[in-house]
N, C-alpha and C positions, 0 to 999 in steps of 0.2 A: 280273367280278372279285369276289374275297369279299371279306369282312369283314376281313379282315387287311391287306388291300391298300390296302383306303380307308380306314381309321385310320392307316397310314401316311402315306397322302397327305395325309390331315388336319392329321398333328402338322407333315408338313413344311410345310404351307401354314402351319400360326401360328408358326413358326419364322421364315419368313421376313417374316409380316406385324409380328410384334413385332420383330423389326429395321428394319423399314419399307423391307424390300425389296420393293415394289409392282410391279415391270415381273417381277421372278421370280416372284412369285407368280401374278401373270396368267399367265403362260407355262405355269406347273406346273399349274394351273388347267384350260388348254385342252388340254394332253396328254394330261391324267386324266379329262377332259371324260364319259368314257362311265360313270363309277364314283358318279356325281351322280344322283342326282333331278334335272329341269330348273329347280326352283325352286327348290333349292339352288345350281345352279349360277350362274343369274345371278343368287342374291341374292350368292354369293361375290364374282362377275368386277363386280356394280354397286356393293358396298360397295370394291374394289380401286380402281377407275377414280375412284371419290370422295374416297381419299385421296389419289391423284395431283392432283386439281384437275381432272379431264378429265367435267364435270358433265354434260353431256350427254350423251354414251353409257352414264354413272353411272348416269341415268334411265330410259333405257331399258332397261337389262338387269334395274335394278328396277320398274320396272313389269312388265316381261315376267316377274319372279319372282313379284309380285300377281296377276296377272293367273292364273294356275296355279293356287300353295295360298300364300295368305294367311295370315303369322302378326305375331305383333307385333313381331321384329325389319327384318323388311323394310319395314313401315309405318312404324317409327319413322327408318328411314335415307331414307327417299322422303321424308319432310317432310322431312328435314337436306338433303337436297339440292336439292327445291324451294326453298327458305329460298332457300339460297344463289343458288340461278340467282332468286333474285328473283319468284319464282312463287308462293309459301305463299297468298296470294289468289286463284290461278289461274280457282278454280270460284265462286267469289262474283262474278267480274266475267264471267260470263256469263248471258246472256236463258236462260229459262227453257225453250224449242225446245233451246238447246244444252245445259243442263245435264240435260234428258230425253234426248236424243241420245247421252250420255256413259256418263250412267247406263244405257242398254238395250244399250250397248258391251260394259259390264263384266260382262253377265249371261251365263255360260258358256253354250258349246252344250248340254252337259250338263243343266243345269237345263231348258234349253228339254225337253229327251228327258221330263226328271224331271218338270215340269208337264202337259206332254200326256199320259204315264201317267196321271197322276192323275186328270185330266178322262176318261180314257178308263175308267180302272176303276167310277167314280163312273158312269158311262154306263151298263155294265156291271149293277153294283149296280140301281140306280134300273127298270132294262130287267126286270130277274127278278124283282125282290120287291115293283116299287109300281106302282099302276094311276094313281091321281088326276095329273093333268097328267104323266102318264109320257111321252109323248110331245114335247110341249113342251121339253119338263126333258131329256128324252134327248136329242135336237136340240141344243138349245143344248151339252151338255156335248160332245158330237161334234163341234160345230163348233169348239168352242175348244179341245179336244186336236189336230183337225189343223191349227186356225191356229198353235199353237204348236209342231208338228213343222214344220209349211213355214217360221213363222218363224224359226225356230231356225236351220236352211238355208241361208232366203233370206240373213240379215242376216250370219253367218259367212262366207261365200261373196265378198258382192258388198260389203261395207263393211270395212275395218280400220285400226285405231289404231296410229298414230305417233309418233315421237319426233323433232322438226327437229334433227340432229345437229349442224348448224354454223351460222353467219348464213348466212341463204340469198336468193333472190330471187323472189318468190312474181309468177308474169308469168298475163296474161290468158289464153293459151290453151297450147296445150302442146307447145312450143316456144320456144325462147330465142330467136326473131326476132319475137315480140309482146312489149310493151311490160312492164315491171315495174311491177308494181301498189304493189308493199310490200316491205320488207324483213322475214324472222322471227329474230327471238333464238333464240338456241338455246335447246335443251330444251322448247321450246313443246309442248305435246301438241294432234293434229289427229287426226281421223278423216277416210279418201281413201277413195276408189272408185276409179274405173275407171283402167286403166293404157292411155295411149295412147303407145306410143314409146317407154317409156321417164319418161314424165312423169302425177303424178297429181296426181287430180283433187282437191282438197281442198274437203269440204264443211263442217264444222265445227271453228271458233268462225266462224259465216256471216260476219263483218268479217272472214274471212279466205281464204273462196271462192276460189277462183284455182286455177292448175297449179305445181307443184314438180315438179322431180327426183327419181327416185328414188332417186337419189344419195347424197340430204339428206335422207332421211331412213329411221329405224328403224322398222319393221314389226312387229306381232306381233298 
């Protein structure tokens, strides 16, 4: 769709958000869905859903717009709605396994490409122009360009970050005929693995280990 199209769609959405038509504006949102960058899009649908009061899904469609391209309107509306769901301390009350677990989450596949480049031209380099521990030095940088394309991969692949959309009931194994471990507040942010059934596997904040629904919660 051109430029004519989506400025359109633009002034109608702040038409209706300055009248605080919220449930139309979601709506006109998701019709025009393809006319968006993706992190435009949910940083629109999670700033929408947050003036409804509906904070949890709020957060997930903003993170999923961090998660993308990062600018300082989205950061600034991700705290106002942490705040709210009571969460603005979220990463300070976790051990330092989780808050390293969080932080190698948020590190795009991309970069992972873009570091093993690096290590791989530096390989390269090193390989044609230098004799003294060339060997050594070329080694090591080979090895961590392809650690860093497999982990890149590996961790995209077999690990992703959620969003608990509702209170939910976090049970020992994965199925709802084992026992409930815990209850999660919504908006909780988790990192799951493996999907059995239907239900996953939740391995970080570790005090919260267990199986969810995939029901309950938001993927990205």
């Amino acid at each position: 769709m051109n430029n004519s199209s989506t400025n359109t769609s633009l002034e109608s959405l702040k038409v209706l958000y300055n009248n605080k038509g919220y449930s139309e504006s979601i709506d006109t949102l998701l019709k025009n869905k393809n006319i968006f960058s993706k992190d435009i899009f949910h940083y629109n649908l999670g700033t929408l859903y947050a003036q409804k009061g509906e904070l949890a899904i709020a957060r997930y469609h903003l993170e999923k717009a961090n998660s993308i391209g990062t600018h300082k309107n989205i950061v600034k509306n991700l705290d106002l709605v942490r705040f709210k769901l009571g969460l603005e301390n979220e990463s300070q009350m976790l051990d330092k396994v989780d808050q390293l677990s969080f932080s190698i989450m948020e590190i795009q596949k991309e970069d992972y490409l873009i570091g093993g480049l690096f290590f791989l031209m530096v390989f390269f380099i090193v390989l044609l122009k230098f004799t003294k521990f060339k060997k050594a030095f070329c080694f090591v940088c080979l090895f961590l360009s392809l650690f860093l394309f497999g982990a890149g991969q590996f961790i995209k692949k077999e690990f992703l970050t959620g969003i608990v959309l509702h209170e939910s009931q976090l049970r020992t194994g994965p199925s709802s005929i084992y026992p409930v471990r815990t209850v999660i507040k919504n908006g909780q942010k988790l990192i799951v693995s493996k999907n059995v059934d239907g239900w996953l596997k939740v391995i970080s904040p570790r005090p919260l280990e267990g199986w969810l629904s995939q029901n309950d919660i938001g993927l990205y």
